[in-house]
Backbone as a printed PyTorch tensor [residue, N CA C, xyz], in Angstrom:
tensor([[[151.8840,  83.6100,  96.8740],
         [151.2290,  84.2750,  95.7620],
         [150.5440,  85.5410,  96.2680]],

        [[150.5670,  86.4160,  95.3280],
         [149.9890,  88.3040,  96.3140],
         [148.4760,  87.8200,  95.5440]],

        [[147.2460,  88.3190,  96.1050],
         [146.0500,  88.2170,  95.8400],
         [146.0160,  89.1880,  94.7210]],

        [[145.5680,  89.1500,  93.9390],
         [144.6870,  90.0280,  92.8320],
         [143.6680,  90.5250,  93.2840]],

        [[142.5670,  88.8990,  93.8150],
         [141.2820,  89.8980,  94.0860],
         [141.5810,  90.3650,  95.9380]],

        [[141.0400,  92.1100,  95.5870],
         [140.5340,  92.6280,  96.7410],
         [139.2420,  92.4960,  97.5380]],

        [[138.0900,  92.6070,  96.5730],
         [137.0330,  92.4930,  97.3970],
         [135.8990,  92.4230,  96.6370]],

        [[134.8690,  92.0740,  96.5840],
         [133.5920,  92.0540,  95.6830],
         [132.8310,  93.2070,  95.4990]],

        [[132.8410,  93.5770,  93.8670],
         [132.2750,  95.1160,  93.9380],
         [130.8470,  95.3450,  93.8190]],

        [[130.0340,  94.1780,  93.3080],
         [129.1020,  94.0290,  92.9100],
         [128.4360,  92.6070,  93.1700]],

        [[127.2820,  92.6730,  93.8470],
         [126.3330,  91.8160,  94.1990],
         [124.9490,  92.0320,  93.0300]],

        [[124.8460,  90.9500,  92.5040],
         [123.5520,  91.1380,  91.6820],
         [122.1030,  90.2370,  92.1690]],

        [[121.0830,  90.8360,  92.2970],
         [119.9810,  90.2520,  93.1090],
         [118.6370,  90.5850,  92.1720]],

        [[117.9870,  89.0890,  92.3970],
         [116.9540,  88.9120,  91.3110],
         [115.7750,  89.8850,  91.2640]],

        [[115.2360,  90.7290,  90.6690],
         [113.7610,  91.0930,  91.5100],
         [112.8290,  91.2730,  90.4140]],

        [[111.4380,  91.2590,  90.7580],
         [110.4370,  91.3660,  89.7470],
         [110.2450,  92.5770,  89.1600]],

        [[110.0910,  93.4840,  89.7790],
         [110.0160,  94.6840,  89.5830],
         [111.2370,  95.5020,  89.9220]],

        [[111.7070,  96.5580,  89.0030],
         [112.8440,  97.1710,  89.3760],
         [112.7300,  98.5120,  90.3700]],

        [[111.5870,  99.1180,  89.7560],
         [111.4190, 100.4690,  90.5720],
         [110.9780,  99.9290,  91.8370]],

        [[109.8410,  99.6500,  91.9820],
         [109.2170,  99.1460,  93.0790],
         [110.8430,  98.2940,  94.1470]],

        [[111.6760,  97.4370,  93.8600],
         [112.4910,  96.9290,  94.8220],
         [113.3820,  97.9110,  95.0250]],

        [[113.8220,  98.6850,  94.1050],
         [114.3740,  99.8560,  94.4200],
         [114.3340, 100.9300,  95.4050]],

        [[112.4500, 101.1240,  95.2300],
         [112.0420, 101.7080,  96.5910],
         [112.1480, 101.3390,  97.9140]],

        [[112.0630, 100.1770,  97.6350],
         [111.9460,  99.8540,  99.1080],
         [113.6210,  99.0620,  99.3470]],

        [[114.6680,  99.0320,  98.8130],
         [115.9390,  99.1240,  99.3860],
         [116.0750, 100.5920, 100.1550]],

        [[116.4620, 101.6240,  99.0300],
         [116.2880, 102.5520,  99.6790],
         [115.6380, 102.8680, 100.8000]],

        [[114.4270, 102.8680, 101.1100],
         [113.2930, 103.2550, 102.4420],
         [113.7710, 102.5470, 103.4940]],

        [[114.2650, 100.9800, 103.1080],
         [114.1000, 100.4120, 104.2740],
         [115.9490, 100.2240, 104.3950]],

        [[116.6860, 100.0880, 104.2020],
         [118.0650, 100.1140, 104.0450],
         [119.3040, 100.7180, 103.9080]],

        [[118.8350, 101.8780, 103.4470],
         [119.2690, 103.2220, 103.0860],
         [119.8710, 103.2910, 101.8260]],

        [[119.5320, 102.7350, 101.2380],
         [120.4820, 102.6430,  99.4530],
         [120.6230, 103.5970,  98.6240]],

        [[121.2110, 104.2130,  98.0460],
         [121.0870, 104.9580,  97.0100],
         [121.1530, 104.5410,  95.6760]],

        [[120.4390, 105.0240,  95.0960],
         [120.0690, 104.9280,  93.5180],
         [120.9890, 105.5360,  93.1020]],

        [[122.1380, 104.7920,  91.8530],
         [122.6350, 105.5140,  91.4410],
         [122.4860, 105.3550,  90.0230]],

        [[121.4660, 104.8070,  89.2650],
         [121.2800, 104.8830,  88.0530],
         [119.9440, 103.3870,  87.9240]],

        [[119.0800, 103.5480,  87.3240],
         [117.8550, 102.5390,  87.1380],
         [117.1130, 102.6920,  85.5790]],

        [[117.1330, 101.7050,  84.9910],
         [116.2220, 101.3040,  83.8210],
         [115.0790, 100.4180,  83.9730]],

        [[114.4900, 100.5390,  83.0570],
         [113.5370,  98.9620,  83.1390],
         [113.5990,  97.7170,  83.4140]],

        [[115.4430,  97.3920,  83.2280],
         [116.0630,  96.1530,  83.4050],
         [116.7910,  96.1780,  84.5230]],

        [[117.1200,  97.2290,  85.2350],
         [117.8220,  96.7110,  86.3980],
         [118.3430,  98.3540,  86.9060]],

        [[118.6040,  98.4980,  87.9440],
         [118.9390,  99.4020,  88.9560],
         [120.3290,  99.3120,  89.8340]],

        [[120.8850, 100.2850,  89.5630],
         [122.0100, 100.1710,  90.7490],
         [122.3390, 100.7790,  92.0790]],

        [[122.3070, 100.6800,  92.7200],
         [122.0840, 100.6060,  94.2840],
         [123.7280, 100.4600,  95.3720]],

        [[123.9890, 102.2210,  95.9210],
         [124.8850, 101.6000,  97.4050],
         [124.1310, 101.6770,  98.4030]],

        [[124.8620, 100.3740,  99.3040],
         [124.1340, 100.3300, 100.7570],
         [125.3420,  99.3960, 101.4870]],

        [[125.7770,  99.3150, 102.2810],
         [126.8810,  98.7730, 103.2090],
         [127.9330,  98.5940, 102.1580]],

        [[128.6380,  99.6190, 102.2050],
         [129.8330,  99.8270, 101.7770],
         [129.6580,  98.7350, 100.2860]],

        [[128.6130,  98.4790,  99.5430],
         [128.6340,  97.6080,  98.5320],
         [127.5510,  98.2600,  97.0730]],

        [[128.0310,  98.0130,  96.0810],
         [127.3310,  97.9170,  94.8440],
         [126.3680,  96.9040,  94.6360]],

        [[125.1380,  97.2980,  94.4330],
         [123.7320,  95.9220,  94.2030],
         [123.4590,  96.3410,  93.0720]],

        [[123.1890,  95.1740,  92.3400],
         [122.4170,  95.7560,  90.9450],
         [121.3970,  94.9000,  91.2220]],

        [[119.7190,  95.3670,  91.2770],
         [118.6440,  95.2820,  91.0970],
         [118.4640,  94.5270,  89.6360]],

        [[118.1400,  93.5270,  89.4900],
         [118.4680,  92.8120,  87.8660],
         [116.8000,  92.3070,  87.9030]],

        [[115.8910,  92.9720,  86.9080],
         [114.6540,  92.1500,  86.1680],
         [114.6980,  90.7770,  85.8260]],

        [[114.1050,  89.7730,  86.8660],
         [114.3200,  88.3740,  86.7060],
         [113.0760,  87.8910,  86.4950]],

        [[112.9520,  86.7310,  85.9110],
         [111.9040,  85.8940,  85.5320],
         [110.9500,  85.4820,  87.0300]],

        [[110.0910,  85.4420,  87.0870],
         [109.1950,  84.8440,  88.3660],
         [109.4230,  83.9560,  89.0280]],

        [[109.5080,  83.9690,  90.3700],
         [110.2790,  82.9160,  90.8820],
         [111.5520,  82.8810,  91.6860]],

        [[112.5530,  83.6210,  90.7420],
         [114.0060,  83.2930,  91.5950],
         [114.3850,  84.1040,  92.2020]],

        [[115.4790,  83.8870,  93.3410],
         [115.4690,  84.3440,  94.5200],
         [117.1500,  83.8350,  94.7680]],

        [[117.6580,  84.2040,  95.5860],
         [119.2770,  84.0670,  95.6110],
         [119.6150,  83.2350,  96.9790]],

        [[118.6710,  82.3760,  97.3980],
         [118.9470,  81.3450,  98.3090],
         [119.0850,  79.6320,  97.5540]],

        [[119.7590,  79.1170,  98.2750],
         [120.3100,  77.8800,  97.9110],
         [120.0660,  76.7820,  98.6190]],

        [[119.9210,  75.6370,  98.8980],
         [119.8120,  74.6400,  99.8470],
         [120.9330,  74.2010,  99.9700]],

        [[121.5080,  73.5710, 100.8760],
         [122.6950,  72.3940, 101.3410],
         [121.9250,  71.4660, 101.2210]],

        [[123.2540,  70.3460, 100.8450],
         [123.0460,  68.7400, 101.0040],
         [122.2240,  68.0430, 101.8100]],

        [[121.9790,  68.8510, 103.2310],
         [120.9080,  68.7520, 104.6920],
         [119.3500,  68.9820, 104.2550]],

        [[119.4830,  70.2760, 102.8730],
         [118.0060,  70.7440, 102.9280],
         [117.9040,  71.4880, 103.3920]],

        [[119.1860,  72.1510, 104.2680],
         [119.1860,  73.7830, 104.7410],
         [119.3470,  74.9520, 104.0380]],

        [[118.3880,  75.8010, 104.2720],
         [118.0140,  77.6760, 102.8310],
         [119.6730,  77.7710, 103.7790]],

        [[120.2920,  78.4060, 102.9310],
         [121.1950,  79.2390, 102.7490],
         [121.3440,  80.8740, 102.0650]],

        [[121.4790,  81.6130, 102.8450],
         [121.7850,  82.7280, 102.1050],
         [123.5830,  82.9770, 101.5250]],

        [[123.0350,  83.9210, 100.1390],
         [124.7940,  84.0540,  99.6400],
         [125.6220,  84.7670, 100.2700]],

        [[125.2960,  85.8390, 101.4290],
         [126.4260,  86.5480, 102.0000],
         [125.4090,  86.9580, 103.4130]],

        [[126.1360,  87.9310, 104.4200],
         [126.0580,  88.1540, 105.4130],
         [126.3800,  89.7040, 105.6350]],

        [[125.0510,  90.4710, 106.2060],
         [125.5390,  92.0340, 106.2990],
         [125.6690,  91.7180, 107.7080]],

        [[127.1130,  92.6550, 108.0460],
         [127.3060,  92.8230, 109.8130],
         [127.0450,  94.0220, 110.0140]],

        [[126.6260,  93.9680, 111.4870],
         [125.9960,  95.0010, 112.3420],
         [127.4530,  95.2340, 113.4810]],

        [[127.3150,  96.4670, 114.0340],
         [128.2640,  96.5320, 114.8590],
         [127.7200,  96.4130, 116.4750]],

        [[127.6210,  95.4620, 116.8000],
         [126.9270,  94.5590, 118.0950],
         [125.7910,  94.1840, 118.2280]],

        [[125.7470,  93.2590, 119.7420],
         [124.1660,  93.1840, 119.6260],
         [123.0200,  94.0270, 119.7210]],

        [[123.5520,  95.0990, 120.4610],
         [122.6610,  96.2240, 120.7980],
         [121.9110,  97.0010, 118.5940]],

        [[123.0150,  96.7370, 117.9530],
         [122.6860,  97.3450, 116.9070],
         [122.0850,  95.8340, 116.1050]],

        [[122.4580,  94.8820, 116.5750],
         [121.7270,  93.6790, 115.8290],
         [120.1760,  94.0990, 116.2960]],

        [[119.8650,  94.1530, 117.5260],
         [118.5720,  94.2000, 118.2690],
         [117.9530,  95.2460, 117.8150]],

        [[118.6790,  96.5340, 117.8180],
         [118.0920,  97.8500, 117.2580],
         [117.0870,  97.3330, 115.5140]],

        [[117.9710,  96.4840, 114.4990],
         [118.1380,  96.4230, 113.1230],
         [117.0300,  95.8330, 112.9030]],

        [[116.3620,  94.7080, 114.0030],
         [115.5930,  93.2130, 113.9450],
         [114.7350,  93.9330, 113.9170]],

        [[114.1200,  94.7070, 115.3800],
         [113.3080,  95.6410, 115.9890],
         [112.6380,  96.6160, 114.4640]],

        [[113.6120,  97.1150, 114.3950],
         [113.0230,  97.8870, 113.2600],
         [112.6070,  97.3050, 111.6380]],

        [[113.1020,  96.3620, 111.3140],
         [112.2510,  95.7680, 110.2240],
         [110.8720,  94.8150, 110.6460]],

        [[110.8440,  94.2730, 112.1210],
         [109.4980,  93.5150, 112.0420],
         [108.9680,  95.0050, 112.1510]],

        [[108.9000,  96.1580, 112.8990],
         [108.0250,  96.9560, 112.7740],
         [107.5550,  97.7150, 111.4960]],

        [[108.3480,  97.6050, 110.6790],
         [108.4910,  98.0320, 109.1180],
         [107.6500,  97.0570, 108.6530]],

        [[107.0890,  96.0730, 109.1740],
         [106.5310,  94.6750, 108.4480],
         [107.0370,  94.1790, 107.1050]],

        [[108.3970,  93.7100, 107.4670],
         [109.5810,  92.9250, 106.8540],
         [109.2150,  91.6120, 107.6590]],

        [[109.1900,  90.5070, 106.5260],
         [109.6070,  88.8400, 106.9190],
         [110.7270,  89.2400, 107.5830]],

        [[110.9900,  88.6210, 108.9950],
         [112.0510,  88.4680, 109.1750],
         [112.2300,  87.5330, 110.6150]],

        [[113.5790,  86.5700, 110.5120],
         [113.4960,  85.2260, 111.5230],
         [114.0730,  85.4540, 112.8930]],

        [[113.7850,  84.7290, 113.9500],
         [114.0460,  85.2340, 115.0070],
         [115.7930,  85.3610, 114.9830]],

        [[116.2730,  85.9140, 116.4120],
         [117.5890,  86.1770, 116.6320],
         [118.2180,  84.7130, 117.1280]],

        [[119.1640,  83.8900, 116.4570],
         [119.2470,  83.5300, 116.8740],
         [121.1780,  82.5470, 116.9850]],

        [[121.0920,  82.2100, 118.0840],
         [122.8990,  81.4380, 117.9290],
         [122.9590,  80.3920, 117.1130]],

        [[123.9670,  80.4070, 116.2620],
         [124.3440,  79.3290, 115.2290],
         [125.5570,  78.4680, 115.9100]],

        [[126.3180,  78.9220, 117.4530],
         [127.3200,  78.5220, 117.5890],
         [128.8320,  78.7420, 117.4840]],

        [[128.7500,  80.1570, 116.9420],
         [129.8320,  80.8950, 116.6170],
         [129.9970,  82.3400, 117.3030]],

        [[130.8450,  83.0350, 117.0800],
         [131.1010,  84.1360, 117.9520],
         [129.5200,  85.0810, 117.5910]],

        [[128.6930,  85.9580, 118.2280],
         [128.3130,  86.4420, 117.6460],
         [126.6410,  86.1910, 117.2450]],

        [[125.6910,  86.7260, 117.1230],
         [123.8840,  86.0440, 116.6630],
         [123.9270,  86.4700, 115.6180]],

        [[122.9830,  86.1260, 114.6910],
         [122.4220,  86.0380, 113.8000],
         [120.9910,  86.2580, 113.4280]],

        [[120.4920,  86.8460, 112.4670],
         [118.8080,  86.6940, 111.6590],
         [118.7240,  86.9190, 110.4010]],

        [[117.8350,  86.3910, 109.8890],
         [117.4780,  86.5010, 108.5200],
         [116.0500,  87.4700, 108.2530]],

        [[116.3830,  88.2980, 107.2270],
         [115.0590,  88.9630, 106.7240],
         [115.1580,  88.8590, 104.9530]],

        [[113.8310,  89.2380, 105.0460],
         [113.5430,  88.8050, 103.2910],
         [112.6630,  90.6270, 102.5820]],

        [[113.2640,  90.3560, 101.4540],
         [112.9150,  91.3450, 100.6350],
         [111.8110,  91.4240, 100.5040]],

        [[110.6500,  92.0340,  99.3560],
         [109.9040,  91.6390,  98.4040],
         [109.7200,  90.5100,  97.5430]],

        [[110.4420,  90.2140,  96.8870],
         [110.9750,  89.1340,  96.0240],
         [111.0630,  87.7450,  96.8920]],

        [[111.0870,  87.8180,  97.9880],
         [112.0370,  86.7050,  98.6430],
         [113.3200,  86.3030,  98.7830]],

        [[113.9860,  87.3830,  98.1310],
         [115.6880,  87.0290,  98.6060],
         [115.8720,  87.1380, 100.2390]],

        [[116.8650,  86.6280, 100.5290],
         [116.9810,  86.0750, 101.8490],
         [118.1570,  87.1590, 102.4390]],

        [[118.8450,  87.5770, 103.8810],
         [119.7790,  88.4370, 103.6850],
         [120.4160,  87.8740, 105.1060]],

        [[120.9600,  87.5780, 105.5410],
         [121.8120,  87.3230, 106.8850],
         [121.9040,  88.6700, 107.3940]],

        [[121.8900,  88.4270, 108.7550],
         [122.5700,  90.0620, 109.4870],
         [123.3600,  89.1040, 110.6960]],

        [[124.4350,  89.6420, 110.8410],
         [125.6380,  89.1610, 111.8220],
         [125.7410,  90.5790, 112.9220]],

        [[125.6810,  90.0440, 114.4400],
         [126.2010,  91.1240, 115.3950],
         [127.9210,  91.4380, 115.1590]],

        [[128.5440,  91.0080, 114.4730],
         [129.9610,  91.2540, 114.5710],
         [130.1240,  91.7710, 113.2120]],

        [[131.4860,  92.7140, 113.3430],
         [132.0680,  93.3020, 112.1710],
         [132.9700,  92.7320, 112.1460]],

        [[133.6520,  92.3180, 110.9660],
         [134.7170,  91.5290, 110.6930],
         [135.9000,  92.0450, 111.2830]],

        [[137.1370,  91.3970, 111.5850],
         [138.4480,  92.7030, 111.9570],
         [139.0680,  93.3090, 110.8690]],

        [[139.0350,  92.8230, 109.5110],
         [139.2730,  93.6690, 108.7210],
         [138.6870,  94.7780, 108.1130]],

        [[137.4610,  94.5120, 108.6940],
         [136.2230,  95.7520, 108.4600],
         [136.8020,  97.2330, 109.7590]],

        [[136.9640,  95.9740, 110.6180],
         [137.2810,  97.0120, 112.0320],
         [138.2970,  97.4860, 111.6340]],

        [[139.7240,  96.9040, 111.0930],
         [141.2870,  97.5460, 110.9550],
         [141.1650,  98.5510, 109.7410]],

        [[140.2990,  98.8170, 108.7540],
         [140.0090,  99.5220, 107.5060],
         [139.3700, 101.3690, 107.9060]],

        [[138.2470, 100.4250, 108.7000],
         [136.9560, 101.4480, 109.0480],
         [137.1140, 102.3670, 110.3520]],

        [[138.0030, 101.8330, 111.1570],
         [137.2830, 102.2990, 112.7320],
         [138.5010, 103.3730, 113.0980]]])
């Protein structure tokens, strides 16, 4: 069967405030604004579409497993460790939540940092190879 879907164009993420999370994607992420209302904002930043969506108090785009383990919904990659280390470095100094570096067991480290809101965000030292065979 040939795939239909190519790739996900749009990520939508909860936040209380629209301008205010807006700002600080941008500042701290590099996003661009490419259009914002009262209800929600749209936003590029790693090769992806975010829409900033006005949510009720409270929710946040992490999940638990069956274990009781937070899960985040996706994973931004970095292109090594040197740029994982660079990325970490610079959001605790930004005073961003964010969890230590650490091995899950797979090719590659890992950390988690958190928004405003509390959404959760993975960062991976590896770029995918189809990121690499597209991009490089």
């Amino acid at each position: 069967m040939n795939s239909f879907l190519k790739r996900i164009g749009t990520a939508y993420l909860p936040v209380s405030n629209v301008g205010a999370s807006s700002k600080w994607y941008q500042e701290h992420l590099d996003a661009i604004e490419n259009f914002r209302s009262d209800d929600k904002a749209i936003l590029a930043f790693a090769n992806q579409s975010f829409f900033l969506i006005k949510s009720q108090e409270g929710q946040n785009l992490q999940f638990l497993d069956n274990s009781g383990k937070q899960h985040c919904p996706f994973t931004f990659e970095v292109d090594g460790m040197d740029q994982l280390r660079k990325f970490h470095h610079y959001l605790i100094n930004a005073g961003i939540s964010v969890g230590k570096i650490e091995d899950r067991g797979h090719p590659g480290y890992n950390f988690v940092f958190y928004d405003p809101d509390g959404n959760a965000f993975d960062v991976w030292s590896e770029l995918s190879p189809d990121f690499n065979m597209r991009y490089d």
